[in-house]
C-alpha positions as CSV (number, residue, x, y, z in Angstrom):
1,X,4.4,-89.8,-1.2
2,X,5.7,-86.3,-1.1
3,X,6.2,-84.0,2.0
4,X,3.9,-81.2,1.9
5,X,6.2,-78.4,3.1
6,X,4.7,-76.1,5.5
7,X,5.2,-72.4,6.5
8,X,8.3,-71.7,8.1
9,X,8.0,-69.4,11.5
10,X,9.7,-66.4,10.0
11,X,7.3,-66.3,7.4
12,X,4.4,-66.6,9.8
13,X,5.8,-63.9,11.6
14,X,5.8,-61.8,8.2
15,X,2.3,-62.1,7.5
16,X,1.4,-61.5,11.6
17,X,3.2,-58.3,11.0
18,X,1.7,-57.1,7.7
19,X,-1.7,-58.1,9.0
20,X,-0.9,-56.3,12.5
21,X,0.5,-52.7,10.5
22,X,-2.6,-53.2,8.4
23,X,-5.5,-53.2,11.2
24,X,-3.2,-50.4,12.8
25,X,-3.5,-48.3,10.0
26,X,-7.4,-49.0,10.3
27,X,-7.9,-48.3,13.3
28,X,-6.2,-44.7,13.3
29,X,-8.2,-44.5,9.9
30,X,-11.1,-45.3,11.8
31,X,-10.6,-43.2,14.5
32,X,-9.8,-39.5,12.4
33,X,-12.9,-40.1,10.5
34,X,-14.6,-40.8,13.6
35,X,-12.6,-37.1,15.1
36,X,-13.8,-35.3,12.2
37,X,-17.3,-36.3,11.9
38,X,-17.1,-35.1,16.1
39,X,-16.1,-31.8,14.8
40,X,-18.5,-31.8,11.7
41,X,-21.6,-32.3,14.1
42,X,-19.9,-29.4,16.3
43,X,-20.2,-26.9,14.1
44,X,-23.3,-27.8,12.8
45,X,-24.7,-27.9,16.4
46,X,-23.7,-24.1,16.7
47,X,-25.3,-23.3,13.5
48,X,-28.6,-25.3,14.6
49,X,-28.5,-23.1,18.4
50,X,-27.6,-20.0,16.0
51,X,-30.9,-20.5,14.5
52,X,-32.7,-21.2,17.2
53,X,-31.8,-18.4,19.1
54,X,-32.8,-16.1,15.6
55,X,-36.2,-17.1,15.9
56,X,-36.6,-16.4,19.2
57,X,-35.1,-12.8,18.8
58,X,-37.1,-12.1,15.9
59,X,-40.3,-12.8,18.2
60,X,-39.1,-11.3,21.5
61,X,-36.7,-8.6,20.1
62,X,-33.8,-10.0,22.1
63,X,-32.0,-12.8,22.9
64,X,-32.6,-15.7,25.6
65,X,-31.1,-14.8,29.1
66,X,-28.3,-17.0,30.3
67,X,-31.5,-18.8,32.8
68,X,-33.6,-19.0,29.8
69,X,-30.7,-20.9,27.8
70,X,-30.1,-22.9,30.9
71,X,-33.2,-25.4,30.9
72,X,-32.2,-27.0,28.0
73,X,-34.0,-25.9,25.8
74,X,-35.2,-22.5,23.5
75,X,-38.9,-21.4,23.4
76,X,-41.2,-18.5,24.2
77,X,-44.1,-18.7,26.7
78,X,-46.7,-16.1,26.5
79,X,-50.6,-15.4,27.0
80,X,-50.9,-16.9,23.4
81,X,-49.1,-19.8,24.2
82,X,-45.9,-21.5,24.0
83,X,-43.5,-21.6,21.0
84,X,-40.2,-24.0,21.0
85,X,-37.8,-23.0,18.9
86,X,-35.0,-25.8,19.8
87,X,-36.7,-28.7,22.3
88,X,-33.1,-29.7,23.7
89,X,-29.7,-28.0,23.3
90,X,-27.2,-30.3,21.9
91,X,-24.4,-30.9,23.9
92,X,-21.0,-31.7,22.4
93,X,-20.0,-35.4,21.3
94,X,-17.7,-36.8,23.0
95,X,-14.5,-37.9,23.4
96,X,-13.0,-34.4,22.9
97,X,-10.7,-34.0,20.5
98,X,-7.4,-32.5,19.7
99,X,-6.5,-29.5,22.1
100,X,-10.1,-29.5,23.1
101,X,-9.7,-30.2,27.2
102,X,-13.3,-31.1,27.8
103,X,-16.7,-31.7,26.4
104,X,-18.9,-29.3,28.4
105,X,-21.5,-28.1,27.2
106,X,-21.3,-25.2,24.5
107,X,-21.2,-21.9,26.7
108,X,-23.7,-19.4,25.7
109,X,-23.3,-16.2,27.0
110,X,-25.7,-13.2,26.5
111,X,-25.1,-9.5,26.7
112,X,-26.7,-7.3,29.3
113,X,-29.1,-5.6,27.2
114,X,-30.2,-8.6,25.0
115,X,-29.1,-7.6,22.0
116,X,-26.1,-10.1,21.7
117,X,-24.4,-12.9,22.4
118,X,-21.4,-15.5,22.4
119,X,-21.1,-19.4,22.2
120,X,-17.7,-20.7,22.8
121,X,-16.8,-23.9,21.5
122,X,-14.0,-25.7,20.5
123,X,-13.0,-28.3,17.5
124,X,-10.3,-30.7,17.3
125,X,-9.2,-30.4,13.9
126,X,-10.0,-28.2,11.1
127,X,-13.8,-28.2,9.7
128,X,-13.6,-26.1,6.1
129,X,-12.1,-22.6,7.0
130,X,-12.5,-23.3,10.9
131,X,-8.6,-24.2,12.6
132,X,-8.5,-26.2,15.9
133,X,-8.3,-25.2,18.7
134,X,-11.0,-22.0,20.6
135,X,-13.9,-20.3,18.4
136,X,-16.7,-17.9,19.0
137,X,-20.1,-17.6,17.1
138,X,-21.9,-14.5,17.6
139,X,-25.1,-13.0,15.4
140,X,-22.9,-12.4,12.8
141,X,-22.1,-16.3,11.9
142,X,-19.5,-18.7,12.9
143,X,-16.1,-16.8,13.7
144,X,-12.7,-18.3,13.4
145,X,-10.9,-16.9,16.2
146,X,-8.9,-17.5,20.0
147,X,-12.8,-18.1,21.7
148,X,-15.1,-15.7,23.3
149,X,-13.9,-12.5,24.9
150,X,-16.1,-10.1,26.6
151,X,-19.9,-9.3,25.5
152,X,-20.0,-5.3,24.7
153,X,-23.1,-3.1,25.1
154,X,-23.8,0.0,24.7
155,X,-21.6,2.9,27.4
156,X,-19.6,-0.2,28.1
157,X,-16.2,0.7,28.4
158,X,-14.4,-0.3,25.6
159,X,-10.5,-2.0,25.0
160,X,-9.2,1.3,24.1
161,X,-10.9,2.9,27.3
162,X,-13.7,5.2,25.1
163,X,-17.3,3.9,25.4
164,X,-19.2,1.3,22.7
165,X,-21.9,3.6,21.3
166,X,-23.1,1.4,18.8
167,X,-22.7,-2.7,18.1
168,X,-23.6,-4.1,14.9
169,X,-25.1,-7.4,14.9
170,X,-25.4,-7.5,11.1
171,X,-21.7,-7.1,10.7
172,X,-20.8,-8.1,14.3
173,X,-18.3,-4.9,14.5
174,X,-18.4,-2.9,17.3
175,X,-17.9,0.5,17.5
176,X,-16.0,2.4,20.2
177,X,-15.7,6.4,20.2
178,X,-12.3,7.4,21.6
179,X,-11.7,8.4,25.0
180,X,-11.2,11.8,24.3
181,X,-11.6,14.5,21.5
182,X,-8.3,14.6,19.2
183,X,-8.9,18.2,18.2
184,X,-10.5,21.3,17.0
185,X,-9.6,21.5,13.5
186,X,-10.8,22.5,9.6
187,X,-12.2,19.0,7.7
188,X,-9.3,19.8,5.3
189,X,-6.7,21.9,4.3
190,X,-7.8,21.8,0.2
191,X,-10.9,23.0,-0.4
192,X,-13.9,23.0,-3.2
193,X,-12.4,19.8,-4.6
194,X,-14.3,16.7,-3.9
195,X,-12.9,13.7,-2.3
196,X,-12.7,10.7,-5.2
197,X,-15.0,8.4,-4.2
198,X,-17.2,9.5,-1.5
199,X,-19.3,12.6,-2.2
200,X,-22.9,12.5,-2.3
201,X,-24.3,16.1,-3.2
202,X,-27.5,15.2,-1.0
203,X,-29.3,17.9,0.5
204,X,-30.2,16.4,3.9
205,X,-29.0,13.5,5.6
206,X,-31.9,12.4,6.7
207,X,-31.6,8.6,4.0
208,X,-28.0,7.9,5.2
209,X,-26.7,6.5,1.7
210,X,-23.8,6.3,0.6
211,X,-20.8,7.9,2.1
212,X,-23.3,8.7,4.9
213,X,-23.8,5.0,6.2
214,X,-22.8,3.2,9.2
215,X,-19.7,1.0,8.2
216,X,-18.5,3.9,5.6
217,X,-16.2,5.8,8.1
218,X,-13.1,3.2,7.4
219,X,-13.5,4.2,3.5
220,X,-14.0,7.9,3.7
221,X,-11.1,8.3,6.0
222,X,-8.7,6.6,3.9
223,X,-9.7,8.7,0.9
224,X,-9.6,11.9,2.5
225,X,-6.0,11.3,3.8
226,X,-4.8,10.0,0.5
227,X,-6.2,13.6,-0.8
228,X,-4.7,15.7,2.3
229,X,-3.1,14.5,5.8
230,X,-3.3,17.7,7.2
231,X,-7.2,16.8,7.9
232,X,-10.0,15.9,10.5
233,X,-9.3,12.5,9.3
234,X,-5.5,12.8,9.4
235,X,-6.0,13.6,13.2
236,X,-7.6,10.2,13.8
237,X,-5.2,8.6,11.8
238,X,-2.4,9.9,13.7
239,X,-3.8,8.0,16.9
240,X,-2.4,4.6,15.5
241,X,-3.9,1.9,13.8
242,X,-7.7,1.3,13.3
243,X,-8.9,4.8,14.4
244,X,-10.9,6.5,11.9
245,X,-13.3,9.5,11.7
246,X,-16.7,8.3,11.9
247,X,-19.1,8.7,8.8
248,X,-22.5,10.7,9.4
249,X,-24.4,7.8,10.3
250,X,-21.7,6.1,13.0
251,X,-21.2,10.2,14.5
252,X,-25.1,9.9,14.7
253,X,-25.0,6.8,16.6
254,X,-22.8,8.2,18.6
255,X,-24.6,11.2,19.7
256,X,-27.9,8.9,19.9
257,X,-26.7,6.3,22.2
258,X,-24.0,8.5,24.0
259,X,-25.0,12.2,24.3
260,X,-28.5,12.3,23.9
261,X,-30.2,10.8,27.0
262,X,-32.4,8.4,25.2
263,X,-30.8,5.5,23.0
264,X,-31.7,3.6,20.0
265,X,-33.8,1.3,22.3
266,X,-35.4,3.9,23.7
267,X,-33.6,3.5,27.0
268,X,-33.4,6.7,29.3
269,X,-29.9,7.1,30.4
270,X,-27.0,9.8,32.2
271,X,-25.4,11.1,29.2
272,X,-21.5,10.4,28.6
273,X,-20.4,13.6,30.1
274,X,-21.3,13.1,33.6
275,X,-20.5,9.3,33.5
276,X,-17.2,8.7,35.9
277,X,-14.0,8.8,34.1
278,X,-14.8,11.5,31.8
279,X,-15.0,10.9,28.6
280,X,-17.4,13.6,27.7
281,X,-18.6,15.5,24.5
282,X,-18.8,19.2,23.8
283,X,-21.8,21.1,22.8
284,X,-20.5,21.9,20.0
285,X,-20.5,20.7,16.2
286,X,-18.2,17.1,15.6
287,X,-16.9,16.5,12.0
288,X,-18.0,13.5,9.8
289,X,-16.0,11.9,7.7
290,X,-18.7,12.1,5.3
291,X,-18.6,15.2,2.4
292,X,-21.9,17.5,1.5
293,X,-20.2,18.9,-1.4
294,X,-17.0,19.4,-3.2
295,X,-16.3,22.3,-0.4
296,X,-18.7,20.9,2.8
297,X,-18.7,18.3,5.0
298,X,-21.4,16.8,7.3
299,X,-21.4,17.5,10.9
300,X,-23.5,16.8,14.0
301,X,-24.1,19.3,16.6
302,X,-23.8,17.3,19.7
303,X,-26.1,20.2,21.3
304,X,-29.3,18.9,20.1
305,X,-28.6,16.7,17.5
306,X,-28.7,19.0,14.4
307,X,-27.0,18.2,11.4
308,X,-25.1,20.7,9.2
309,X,-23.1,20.7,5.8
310,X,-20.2,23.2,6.5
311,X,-17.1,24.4,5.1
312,X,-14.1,22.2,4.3
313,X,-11.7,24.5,5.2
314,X,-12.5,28.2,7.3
315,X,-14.6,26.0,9.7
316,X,-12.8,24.2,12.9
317,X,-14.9,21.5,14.8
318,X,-14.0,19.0,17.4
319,X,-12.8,15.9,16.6
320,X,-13.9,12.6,18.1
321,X,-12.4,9.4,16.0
322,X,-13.7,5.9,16.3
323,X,-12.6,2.4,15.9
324,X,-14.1,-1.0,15.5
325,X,-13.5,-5.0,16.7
């Protein structure tokens, strides 16, 4: 008979090894997929809250308060009954991940007045455009960013020390006036040539199209300097980087929710020139960046809210630039 020859100990080592790299390989397989499905569900978790908390605004005309958020769940109880909007809050999966510390729950945090919020949350590695590492959802969607910071309402005091007059929750910009007027200038120094690209020829104001509109202020500026520096616009330019001179309707939010004594939501407050700290308007006519005509411009008399189309260029009128974040 013949000797059946066996496996000799280095090669049973071999195939130990091969199977050993093999369920390492795996198991680290295993666990990513596992990591990015945590993350997957994060996000989607935000979105669902996000949602939620919609609903209940669109009902209640603001968002939950911090206690309401803090049961657990999202609903609205009135005389006509109750209405649940999310029956439990999700809370994060677990293990955290990446340079995610901890697994706490996602951290809602409302603005004062109701009219916005934050959720800071974190994710371990990257989900579509998301990074790893801190983010912030606010009504505007799912932000890629370095987390929360502070939730802004209106006469807060704003990062570049003027006051928030106006937050956007469509865009989620927020719009801060500048702590003081810059100065008391014409619109331009060329006059009874339009500005390419932003005149409207209307006749009042009162539609806001166009060149007029809240979010147009960052345009029109950088037109009208590209025609002539030496302008209203120039001035706010000057200030550095982001400043711009505020379209008709951002310079009307800003005398609505600033100067006027009653705000957008109809809230009664001191106007802005007897706050502390100053910051203060004149009663006098502010420019828009915003054109009438090939030789007017829009402005807002900050005495009692009158609008006006006047001239580019024999006509001086304070100056008070914004900027957004």
């Amino acid at each position: 008979m013949k000797n059946k020859r066996g496996f000799t100990l280095i090669e049973l080592l071999v195939v130990i090894a091969i199977i050993a790299i093999l369920a390492t390989i795996a198991v680290i397989a295993l666990q990513n997929a596992r990591a990015k499905a945590r993350d997957a569900r994060r996000v989607a978790d935000v979105k669902q809250v996000q949602t939620a908390l919609e609903l209940f605004f669109n009902d209640k005309q603001r968002y939950p308060t911090a206690d309401e958020f803090g049961v657990g769940s999202i609903y609205s109880t009135s005389s006509l009954g109750t209405t649940t909007y999310m029956a439990m809050i999700p809370t994060p999966p677990s293990p955290a991940d990446g340079p995610c510390s901890s697994t706490s729950a996602y951290i809602y945090n409302p603005s004062s007045d109701g009219g916005s919020y934050t959720i800071a949350y974190c994710l371990g590695g990257p989900v579509s455009q998301l990074v790893p590492g801190k983010h912030c959802a606010t009504p505007a969607g799912i932000n890629d960013g370095s987390g929360c910071g502070k939730v802004y309402t209106l006469r807060d005091i704003g990062p570049d020390g003027g006051y928030i007059f106006y937050v956007d929750h469509v865009s989620g910009l927020t719009y801060e006036a500048a702590p003081s007027d810059s100065a008391i200038i014409p619109w331009s120094d060329i006059t009874n040539i339009s500005v390419p690209g932003i005149v409207d020829n209307h006749n009042w104001p009162a539609d806001l199209t166009g060149n007029e509109i809240i979010g147009a202020g960052v345009y029109n500026t950088s037109k009208i300097v590209a025609q002539s520096a030496n302008s209203a616009a120039g001035e706010c330019v000057n200030l550095g980087q982001g400043w711009f001179l505020p379209s008709l309707g951002e310079l009307n939010k800003m005398y609505v929710n600033l100067q006027s004594g009653t705000d957008e939501n109809n809230v009664q407050y001191t106007p802005v020139p007897y706050f502390p700290g100053g910051g203060g308007f004149s009663n006098s006519y502010y420019w828009s960046s915003s054109e009438y005509s090939s030789g007017n411009a829009w402005s807002k008399y900050f005495y009692n809210g009158a609008y006006s189309g006047s001239y580019k260029t024999n006509t001086t009128m304070y100056v008070r630039c914004v900027k957004t974040f």
